[in-house]
C-alpha positions as CSV (number, residue, x, y, z in Angstrom):
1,X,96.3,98.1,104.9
2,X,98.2,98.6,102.1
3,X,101.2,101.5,101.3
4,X,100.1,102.4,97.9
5,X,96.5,103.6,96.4
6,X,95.5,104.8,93.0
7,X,93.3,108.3,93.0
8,X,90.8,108.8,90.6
9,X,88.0,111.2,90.3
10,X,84.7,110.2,92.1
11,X,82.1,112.1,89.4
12,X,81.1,110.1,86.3
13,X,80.4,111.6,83.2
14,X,77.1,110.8,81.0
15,X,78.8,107.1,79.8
16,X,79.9,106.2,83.1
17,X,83.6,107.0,82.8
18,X,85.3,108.9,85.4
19,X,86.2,112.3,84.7
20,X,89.8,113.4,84.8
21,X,91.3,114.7,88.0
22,X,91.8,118.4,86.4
23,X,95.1,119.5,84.4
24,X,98.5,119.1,85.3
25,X,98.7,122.6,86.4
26,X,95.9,122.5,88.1
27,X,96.8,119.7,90.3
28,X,100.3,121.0,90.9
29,X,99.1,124.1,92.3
30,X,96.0,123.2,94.3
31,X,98.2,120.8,96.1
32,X,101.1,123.3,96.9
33,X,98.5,125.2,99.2
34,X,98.5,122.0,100.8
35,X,102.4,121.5,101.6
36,X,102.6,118.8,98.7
37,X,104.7,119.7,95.5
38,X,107.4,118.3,93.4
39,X,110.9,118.5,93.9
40,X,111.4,119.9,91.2
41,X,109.9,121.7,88.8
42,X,107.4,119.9,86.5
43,X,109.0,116.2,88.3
44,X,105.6,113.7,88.3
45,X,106.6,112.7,91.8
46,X,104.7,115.2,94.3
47,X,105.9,114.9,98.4
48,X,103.5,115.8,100.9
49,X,103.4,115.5,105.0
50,X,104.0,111.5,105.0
51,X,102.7,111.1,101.4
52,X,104.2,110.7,97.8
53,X,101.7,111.3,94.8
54,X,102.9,110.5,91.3
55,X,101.5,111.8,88.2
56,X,101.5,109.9,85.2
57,X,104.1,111.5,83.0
58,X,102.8,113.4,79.8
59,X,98.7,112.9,80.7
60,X,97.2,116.3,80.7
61,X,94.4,116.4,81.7
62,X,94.9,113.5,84.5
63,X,92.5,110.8,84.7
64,X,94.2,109.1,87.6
65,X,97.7,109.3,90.1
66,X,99.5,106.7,92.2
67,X,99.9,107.7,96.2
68,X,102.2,106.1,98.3
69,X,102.5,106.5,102.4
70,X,105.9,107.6,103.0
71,X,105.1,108.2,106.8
72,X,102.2,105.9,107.9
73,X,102.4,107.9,111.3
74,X,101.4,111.5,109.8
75,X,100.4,110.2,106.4
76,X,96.2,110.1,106.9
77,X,95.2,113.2,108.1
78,X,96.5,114.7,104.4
79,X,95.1,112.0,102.9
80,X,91.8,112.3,104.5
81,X,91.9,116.2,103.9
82,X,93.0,116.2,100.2
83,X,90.3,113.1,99.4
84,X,87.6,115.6,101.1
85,X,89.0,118.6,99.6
86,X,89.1,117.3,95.8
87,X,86.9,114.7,95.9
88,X,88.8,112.1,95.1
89,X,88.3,108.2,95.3
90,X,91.1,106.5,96.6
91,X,91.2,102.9,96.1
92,X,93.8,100.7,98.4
93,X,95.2,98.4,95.1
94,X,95.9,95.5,97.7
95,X,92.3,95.0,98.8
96,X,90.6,97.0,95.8
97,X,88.7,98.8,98.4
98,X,87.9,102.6,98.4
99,X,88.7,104.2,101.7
100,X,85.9,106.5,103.2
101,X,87.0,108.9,104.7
């Protein structure tokens, strides 16, 4: 299993594309109710319990962010839970498989 995934959003719009994960701000503050922000503020580099999520720098809205497993241990119970919570697709890039959780 790889360490690193890429997130995207799982809804299509009418052509097919995927739409973007929401706005920067958006992002940032749904996931701070969730124990995952920056280290500072407006960083691209979110920490969460075992996870680090990284925002593309100046893309607003986002279309797509990089997570990395920090913790392997504690890192898929917040993945699982934020995947569920935002719908999101998160594709391991080793295998190019999307994990269901």
């Amino acid at each position: 299993m790889s360490k690193h995934f890429v997130i995207q959003s799982r809804t299509a719009d009418k052509d097919g594309q995927r739409v973007p994960l929401g706005s920067r701000s958006e992002i940032v503050n749904s996931l701070a109710m969730f124990n995952t922000q920056a280290e500072i503020e407006g960083g691209n580099e979110l920490w969460g319990p075992g996870i680090r999520l990284e925002l593309p720098p100046d893309e607003d809205p986002v279309r797509q962010m990089m997570l990395y497993i920090v913790e392997e241990e504690i890192a898929w119970l917040p993945i699982v839970r934020l995947a569920k919570q935002f719908d999101w697709s998160v594709m391991d890039l080793e295998t190019g498989r999307e994990l269901q959780p």
